[in-house]
VMD Tcl script that builds the backbone (N, CA, C; Angstrom):
set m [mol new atoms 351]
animate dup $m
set s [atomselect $m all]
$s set {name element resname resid chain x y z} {
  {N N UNK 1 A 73.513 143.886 3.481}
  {CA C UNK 1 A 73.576 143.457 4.858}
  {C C UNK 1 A 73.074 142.027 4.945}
  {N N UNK 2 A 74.069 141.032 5.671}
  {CA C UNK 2 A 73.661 139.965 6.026}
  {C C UNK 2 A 73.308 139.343 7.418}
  {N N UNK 3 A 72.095 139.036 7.447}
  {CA C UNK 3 A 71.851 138.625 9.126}
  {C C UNK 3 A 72.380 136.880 9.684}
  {N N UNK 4 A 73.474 136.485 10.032}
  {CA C UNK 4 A 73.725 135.347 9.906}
  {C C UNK 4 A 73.579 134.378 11.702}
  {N N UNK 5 A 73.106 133.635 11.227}
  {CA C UNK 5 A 72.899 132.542 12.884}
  {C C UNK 5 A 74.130 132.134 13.146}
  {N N UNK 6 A 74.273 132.535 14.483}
  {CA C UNK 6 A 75.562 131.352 15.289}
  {C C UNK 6 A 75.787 130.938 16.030}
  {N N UNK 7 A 74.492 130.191 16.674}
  {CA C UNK 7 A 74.297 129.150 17.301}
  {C C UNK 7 A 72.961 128.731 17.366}
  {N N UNK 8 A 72.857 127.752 17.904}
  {CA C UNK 8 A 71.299 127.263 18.722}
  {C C UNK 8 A 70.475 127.936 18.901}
  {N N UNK 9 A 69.179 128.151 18.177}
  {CA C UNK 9 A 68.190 129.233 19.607}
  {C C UNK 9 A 68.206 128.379 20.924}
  {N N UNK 10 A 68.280 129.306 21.939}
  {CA C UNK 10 A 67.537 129.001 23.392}
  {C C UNK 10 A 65.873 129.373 23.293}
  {N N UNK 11 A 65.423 127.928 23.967}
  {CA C UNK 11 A 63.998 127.921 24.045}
  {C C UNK 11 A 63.382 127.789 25.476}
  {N N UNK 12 A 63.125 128.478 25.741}
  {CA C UNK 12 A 62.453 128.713 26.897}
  {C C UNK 12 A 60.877 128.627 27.581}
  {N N UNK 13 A 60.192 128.334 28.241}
  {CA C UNK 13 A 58.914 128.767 28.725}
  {C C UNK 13 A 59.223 129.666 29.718}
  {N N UNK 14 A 58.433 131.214 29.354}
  {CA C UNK 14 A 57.861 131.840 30.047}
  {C C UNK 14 A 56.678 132.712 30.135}
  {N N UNK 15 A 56.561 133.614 31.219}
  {CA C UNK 15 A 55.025 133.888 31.702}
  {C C UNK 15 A 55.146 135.221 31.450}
  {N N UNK 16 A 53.893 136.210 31.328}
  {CA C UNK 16 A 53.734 137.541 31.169}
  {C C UNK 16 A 53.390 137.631 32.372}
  {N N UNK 17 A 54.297 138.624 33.262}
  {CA C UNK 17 A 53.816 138.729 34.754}
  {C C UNK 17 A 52.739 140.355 35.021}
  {N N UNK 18 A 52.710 140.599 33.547}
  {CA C UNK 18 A 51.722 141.539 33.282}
  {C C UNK 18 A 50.433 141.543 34.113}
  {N N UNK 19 A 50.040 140.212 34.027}
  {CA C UNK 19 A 48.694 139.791 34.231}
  {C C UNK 19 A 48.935 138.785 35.510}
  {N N UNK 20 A 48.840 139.294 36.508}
  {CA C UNK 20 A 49.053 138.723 37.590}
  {C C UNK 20 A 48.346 137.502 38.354}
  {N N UNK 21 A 46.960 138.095 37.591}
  {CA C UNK 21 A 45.981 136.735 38.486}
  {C C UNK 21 A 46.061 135.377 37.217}
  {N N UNK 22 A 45.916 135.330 36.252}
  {CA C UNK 22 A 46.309 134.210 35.386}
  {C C UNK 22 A 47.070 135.018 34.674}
  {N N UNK 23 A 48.617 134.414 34.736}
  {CA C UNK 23 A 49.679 135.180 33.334}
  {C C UNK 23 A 49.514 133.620 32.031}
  {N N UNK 24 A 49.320 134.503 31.194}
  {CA C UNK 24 A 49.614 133.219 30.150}
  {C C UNK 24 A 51.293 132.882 29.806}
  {N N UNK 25 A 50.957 131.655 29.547}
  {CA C UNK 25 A 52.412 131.236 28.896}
  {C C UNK 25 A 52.792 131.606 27.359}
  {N N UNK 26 A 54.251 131.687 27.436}
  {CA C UNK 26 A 54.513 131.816 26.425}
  {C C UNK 26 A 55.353 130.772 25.794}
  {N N UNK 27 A 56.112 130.607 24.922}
  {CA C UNK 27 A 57.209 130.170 24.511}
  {C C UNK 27 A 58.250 130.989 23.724}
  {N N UNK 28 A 59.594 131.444 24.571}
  {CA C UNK 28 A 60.481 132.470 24.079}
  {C C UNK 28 A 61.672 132.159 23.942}
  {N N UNK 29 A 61.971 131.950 22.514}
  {CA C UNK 29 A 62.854 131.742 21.413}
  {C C UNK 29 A 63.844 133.275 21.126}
  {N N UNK 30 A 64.906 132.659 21.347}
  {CA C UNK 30 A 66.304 133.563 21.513}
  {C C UNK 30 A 67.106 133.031 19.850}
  {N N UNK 31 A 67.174 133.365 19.534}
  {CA C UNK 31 A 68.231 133.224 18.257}
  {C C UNK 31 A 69.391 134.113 18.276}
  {N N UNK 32 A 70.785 133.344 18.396}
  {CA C UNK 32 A 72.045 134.210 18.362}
  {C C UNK 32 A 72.309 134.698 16.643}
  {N N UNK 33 A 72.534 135.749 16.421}
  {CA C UNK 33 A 72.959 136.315 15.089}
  {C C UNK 33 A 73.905 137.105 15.605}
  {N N UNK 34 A 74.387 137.793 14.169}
  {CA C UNK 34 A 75.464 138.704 14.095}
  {C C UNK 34 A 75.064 139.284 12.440}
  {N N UNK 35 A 75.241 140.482 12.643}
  {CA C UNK 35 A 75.194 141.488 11.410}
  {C C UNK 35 A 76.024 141.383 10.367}
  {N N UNK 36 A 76.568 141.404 9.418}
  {CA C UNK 36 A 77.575 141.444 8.595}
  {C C UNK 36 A 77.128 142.312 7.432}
  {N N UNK 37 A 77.981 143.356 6.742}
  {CA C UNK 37 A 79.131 143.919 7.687}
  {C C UNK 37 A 78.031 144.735 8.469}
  {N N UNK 38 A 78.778 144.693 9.888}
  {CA C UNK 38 A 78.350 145.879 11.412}
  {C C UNK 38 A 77.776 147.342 11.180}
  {N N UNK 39 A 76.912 147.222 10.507}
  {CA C UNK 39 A 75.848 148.695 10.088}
  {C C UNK 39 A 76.367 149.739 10.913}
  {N N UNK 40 A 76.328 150.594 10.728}
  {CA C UNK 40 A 76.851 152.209 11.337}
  {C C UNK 40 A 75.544 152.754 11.958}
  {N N UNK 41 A 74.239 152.611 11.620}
  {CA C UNK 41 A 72.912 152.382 12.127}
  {C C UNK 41 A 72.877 151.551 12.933}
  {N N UNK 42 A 71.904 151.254 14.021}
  {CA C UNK 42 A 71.368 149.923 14.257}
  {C C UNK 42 A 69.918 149.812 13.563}
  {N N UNK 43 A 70.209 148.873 12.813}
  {CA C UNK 43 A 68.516 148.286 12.031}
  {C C UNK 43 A 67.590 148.145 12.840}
  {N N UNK 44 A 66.330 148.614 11.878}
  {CA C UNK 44 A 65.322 148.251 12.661}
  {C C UNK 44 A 64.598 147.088 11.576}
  {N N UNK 45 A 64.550 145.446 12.614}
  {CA C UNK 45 A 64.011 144.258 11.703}
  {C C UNK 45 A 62.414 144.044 11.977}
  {N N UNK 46 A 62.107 143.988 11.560}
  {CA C UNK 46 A 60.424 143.038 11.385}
  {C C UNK 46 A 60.657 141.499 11.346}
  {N N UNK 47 A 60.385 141.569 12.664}
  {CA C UNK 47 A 60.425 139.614 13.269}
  {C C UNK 47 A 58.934 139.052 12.706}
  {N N UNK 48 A 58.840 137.833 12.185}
  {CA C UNK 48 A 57.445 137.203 11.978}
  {C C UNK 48 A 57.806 135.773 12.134}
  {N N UNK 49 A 56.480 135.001 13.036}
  {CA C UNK 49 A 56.301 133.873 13.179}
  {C C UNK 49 A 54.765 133.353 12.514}
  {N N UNK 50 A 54.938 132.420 11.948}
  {CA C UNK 50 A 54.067 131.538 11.486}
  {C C UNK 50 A 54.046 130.415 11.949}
  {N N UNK 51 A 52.625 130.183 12.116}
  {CA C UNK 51 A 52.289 129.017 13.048}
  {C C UNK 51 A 51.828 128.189 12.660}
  {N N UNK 52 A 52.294 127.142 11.486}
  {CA C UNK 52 A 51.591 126.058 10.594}
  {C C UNK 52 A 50.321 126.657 9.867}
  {N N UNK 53 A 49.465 126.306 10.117}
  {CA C UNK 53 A 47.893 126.975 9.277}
  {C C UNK 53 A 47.486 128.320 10.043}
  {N N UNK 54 A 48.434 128.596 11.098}
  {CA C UNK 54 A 47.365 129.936 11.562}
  {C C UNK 54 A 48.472 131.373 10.656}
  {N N UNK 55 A 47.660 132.125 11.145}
  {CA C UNK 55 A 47.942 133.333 10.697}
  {C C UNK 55 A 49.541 133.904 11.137}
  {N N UNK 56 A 50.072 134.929 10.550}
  {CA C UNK 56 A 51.603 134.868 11.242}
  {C C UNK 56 A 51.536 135.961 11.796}
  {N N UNK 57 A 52.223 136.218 13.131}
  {CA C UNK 57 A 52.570 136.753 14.328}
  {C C UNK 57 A 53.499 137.842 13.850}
  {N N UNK 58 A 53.293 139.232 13.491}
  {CA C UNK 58 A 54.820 140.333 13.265}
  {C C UNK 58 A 55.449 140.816 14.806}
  {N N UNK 59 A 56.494 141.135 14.536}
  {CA C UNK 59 A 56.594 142.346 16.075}
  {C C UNK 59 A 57.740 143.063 15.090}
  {N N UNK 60 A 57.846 144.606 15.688}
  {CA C UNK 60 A 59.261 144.851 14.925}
  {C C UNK 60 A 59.761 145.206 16.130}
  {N N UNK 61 A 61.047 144.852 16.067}
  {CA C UNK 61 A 62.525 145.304 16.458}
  {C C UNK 61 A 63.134 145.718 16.477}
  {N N UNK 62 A 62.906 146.577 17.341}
  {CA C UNK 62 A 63.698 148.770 17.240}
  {C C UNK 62 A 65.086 148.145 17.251}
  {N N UNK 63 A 65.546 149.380 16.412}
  {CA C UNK 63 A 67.034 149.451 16.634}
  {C C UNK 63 A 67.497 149.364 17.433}
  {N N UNK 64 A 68.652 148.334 18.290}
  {CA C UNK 64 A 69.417 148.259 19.656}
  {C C UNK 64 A 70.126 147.392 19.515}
  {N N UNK 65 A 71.016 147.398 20.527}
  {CA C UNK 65 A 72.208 146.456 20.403}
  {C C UNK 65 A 71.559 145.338 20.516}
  {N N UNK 66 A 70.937 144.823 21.429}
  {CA C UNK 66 A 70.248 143.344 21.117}
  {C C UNK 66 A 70.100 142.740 19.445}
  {N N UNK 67 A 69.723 143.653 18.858}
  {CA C UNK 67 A 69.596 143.251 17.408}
  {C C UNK 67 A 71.258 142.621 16.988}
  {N N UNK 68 A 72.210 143.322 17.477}
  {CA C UNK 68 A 73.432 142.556 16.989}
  {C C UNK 68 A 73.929 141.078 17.488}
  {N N UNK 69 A 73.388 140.641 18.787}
  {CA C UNK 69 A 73.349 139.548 19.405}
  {C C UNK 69 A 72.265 138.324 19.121}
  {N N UNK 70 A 70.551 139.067 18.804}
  {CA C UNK 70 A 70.283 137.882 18.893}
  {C C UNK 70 A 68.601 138.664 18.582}
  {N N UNK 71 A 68.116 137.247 17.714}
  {CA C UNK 71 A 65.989 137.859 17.806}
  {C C UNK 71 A 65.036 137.254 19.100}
  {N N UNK 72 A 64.134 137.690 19.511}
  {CA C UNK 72 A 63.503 137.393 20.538}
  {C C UNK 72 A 62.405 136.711 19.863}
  {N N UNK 73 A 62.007 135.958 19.906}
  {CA C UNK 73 A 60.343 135.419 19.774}
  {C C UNK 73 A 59.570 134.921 20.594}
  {N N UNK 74 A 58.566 135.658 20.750}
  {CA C UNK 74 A 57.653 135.597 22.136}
  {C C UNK 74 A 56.450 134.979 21.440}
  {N N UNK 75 A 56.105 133.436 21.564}
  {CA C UNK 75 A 54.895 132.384 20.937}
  {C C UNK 75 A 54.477 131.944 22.172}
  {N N UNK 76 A 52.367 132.781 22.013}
  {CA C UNK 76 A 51.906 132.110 23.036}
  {C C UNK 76 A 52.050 130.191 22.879}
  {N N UNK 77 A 51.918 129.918 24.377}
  {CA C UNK 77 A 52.123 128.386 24.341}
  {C C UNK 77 A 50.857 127.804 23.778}
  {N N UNK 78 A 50.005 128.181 23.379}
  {CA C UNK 78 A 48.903 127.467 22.729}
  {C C UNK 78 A 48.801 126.931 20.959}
  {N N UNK 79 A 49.902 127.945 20.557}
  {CA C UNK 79 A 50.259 128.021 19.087}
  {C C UNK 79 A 51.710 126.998 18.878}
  {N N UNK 80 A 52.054 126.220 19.884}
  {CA C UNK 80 A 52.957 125.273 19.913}
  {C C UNK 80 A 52.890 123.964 20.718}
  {N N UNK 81 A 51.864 123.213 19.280}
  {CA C UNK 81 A 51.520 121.821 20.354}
  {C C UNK 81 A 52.432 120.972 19.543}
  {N N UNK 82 A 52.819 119.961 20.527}
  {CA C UNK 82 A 53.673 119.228 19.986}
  {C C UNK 82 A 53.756 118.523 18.470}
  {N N UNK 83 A 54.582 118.673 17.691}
  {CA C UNK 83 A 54.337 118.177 16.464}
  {C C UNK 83 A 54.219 119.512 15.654}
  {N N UNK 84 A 53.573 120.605 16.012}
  {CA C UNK 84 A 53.347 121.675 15.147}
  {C C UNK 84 A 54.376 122.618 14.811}
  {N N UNK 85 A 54.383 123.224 13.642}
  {CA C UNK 85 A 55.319 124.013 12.858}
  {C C UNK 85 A 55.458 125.298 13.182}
  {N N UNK 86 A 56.821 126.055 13.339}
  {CA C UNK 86 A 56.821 127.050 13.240}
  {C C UNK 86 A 58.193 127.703 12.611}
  {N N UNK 87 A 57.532 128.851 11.791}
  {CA C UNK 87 A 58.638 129.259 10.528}
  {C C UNK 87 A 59.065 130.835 11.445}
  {N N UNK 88 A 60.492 130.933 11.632}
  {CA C UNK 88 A 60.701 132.103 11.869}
  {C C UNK 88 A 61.097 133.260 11.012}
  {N N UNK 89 A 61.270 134.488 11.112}
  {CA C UNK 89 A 61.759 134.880 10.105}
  {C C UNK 89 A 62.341 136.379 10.407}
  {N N UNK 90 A 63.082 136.769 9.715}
  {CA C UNK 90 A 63.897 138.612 9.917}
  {C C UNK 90 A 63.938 139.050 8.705}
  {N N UNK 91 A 63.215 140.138 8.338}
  {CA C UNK 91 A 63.481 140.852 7.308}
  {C C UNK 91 A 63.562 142.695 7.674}
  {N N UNK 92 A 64.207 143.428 6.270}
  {CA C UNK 92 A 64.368 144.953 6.752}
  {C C UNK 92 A 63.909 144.991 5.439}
  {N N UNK 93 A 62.775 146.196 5.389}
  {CA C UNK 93 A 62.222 146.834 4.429}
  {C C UNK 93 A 61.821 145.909 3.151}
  {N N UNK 94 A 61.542 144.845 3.817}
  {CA C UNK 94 A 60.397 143.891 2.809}
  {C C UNK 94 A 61.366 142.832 2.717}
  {N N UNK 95 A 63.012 142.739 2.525}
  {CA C UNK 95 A 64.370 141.730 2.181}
  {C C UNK 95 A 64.166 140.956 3.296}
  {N N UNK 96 A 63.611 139.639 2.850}
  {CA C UNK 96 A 64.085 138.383 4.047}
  {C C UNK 96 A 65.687 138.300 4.447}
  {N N UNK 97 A 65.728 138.963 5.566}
  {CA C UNK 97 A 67.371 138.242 6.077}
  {C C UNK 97 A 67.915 137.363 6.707}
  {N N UNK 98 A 66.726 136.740 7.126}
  {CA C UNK 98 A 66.812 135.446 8.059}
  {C C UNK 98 A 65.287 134.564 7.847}
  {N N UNK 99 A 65.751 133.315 8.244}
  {CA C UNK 99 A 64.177 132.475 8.020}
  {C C UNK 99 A 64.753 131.130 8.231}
  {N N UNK 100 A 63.821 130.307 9.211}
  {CA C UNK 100 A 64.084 128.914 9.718}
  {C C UNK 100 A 63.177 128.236 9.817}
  {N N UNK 101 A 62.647 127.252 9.997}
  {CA C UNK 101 A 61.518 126.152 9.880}
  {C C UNK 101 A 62.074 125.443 11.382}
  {N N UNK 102 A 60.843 124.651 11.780}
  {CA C UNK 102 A 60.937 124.479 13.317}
  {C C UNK 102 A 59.761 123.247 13.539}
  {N N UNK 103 A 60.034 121.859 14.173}
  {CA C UNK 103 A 58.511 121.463 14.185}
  {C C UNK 103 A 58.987 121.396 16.212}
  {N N UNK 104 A 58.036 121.813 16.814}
  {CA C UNK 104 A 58.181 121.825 18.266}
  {C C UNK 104 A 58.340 120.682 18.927}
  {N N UNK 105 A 58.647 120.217 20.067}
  {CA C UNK 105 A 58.681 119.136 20.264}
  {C C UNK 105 A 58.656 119.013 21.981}
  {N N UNK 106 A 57.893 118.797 23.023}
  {CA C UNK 106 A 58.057 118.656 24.382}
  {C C UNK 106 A 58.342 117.842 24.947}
  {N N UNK 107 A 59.298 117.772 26.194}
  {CA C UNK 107 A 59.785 116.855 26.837}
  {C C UNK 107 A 59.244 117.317 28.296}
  {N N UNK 108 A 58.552 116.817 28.758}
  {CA C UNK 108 A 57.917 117.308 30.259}
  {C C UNK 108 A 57.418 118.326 29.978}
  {N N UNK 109 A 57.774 119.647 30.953}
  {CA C UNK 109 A 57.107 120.518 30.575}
  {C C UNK 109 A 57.913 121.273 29.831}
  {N N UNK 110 A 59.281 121.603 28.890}
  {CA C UNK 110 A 59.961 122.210 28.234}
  {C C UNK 110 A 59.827 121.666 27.158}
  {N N UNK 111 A 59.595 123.001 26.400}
  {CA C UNK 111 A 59.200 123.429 24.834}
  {C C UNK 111 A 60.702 123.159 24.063}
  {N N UNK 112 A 61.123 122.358 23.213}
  {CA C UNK 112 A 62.716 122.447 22.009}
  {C C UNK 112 A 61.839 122.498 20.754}
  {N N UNK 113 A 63.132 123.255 20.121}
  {CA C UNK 113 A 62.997 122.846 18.541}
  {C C UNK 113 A 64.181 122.354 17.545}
  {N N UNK 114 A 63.089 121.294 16.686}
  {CA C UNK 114 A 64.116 120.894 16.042}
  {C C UNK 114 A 63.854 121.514 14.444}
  {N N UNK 115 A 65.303 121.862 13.777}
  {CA C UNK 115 A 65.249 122.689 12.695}
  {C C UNK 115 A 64.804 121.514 11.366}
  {N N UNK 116 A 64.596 122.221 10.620}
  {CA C UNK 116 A 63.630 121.737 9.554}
  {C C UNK 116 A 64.184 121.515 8.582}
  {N N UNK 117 A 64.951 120.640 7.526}
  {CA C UNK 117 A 65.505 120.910 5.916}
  {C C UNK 117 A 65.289 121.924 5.529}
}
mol reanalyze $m
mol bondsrecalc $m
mol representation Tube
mol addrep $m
């Protein structure tokens, strides 16, 4: 199974409205993929972000159609100051299937990234 990108992530700022009296920010990174070949399962991936020198961030990613469209990455905004790195990544059962390099970059108040060699 191959997890392949096809297009741009969308980068976004948003808020956890969880927490109503101060919500923290986040920064949430959309990556378009597509499966190859189209599993008869839907996989379940283990998303991880690394944040230059800090420690890396897992979440996993139940099986669902979203997984055939695209990964979510939810980075508090404090772990993305301008200039700083962040490595994304998708793997199933230990196999990296995806992985990108990222140094952040702000323009006002919106978070981009630009991809890495």
């Amino acid at each position: 199974m191959r997890l392949i990108q096809t297009g741009f992530p969308a980068v976004m700022l948003s808020t956890d409205i969880s927490i109503p009296e101060e919500p923290p920010e986040f920064v949430a990174v959309d990556v378009p993929v597509r499966i190859e070949p189209p599993p008869k399962h839907l996989p379940q991936l283990n998303l991880a972000c690394s944040l230059g020198s800090e420690d890396t961030v897992h979440r996993v990613l139940e099986g669902s159609k979203r997984v055939y469209k695209y990964l979510r990455f939810s980075i508090p905004r404090e772990h993305c100051p301008e200039g700083g790195y962040l490595t994304l990544s998708a793997d199933m059962d230990g196999t990296v299937l995806w992985q990108k390099c990222y140094r952040v970059r702000w323009k006002q108040s919106m978070p981009f990234l630009d991809e890495l060699s």
